[in-house]
N, C-alpha and C positions, 0 to 999 in steps of 0.2 A: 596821418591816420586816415584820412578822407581816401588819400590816392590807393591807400592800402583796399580800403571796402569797394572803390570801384573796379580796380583789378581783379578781385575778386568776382565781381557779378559779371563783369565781363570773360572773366575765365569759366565761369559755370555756364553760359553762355555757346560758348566754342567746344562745351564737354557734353553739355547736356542738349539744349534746347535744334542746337543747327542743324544735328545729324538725328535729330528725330522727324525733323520738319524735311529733311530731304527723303529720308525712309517715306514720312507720308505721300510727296509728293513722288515719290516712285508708285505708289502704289494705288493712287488716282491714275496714276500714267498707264498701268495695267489693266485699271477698271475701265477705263476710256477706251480701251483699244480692243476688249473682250467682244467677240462675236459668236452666231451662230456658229456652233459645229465645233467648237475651241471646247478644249479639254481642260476640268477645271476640279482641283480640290477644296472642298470646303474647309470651316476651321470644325468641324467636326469630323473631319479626314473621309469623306464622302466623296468618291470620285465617280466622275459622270463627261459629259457634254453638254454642252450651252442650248438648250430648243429654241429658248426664246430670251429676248430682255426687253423691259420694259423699266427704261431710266427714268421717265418721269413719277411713276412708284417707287422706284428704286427696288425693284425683285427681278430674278433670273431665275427662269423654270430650268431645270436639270434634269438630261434624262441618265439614269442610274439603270442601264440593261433593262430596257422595259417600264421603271416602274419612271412617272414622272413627279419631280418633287420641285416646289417653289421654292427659293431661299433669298434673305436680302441678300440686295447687291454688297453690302458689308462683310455679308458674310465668306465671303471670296476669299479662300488662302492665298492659290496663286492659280494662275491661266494662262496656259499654252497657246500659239494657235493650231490652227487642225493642219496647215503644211507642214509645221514637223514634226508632227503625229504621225502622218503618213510617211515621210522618211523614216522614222524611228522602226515605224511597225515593218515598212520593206524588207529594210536592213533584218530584223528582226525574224522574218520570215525567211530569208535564205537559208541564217542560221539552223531555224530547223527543219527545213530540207533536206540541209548538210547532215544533222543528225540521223534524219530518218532512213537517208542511202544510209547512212553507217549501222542503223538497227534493222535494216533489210539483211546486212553479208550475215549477220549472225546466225549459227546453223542452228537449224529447228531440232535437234534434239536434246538441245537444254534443261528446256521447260518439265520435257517428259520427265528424265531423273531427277526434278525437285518434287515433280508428283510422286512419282515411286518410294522415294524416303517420307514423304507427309505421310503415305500410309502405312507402312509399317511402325509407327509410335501407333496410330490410332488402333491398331491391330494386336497390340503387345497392352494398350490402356483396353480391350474389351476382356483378355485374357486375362489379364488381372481383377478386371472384374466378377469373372466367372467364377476364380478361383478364393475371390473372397465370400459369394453365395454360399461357395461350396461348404467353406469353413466357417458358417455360420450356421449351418444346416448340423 
């Protein structure tokens, strides 16, 4: 019965306890290594850039497009660093290049025949209009 209960705590053990203690220590391992300029989401899904840390507070100012917001270092979902940010965004920027030659061959007179059918409802809703003055008169 004995052998039974310690099997037991040693099974919850290897289910429970190990693979949370590695998850945390992955995630020291990420707060460690976070710098200036690294891309980073909060756990309120706030994404920004690293400006500054300050580990012995334990806070990292984030800039969020201009605005600058302080947050504990806990409060880190996860953090990229800023080299492949830069790859990502490169890559990213060909892409729409690639599209924009593509939205260049497009012939310019598209546009114009979506304007020409917008006006004609707006022109058919004043005559309607007119025609219900009429028959209220």
């Amino acid at each position: 019965m004995l052998i039974f209960i310690v099997i037991l705590f040693v099974g919850m053990y290897f289910i429970s306890i190990r693979p949370q203690k590695k998850q945390q220590q992955k995630r020291q391992d990420m707060l460690k290594q976070m710098d200036k300029g690294d891309k980073v989401v909060t756990l309120g899904g706030i994404k920004g850039t690293v400006e500054s840390i300050d580990r012995e507070a334990k806070e990292v100012v984030v800039d969020c497009d201009g605005i600058y917001l302080t947050f504990d270092l806990n409060f880190i979902r996860s953090a990229s660093p800023a080299d492949n940010v830069k790859d990502a965004t490169n890559k990213n920027a060909k892409k729409v290049e690639a599209s924009d030659d593509k939205a260049d061959e497009k012939p310019a007179e598209e546009p114009k025949e979506e304007t020409k059918a917008e006006e004609k409802p707006a022109e058919e809703a004043k005559s309607d209009d007119t025609k219900s003055d009429d028959a209220e008169k």
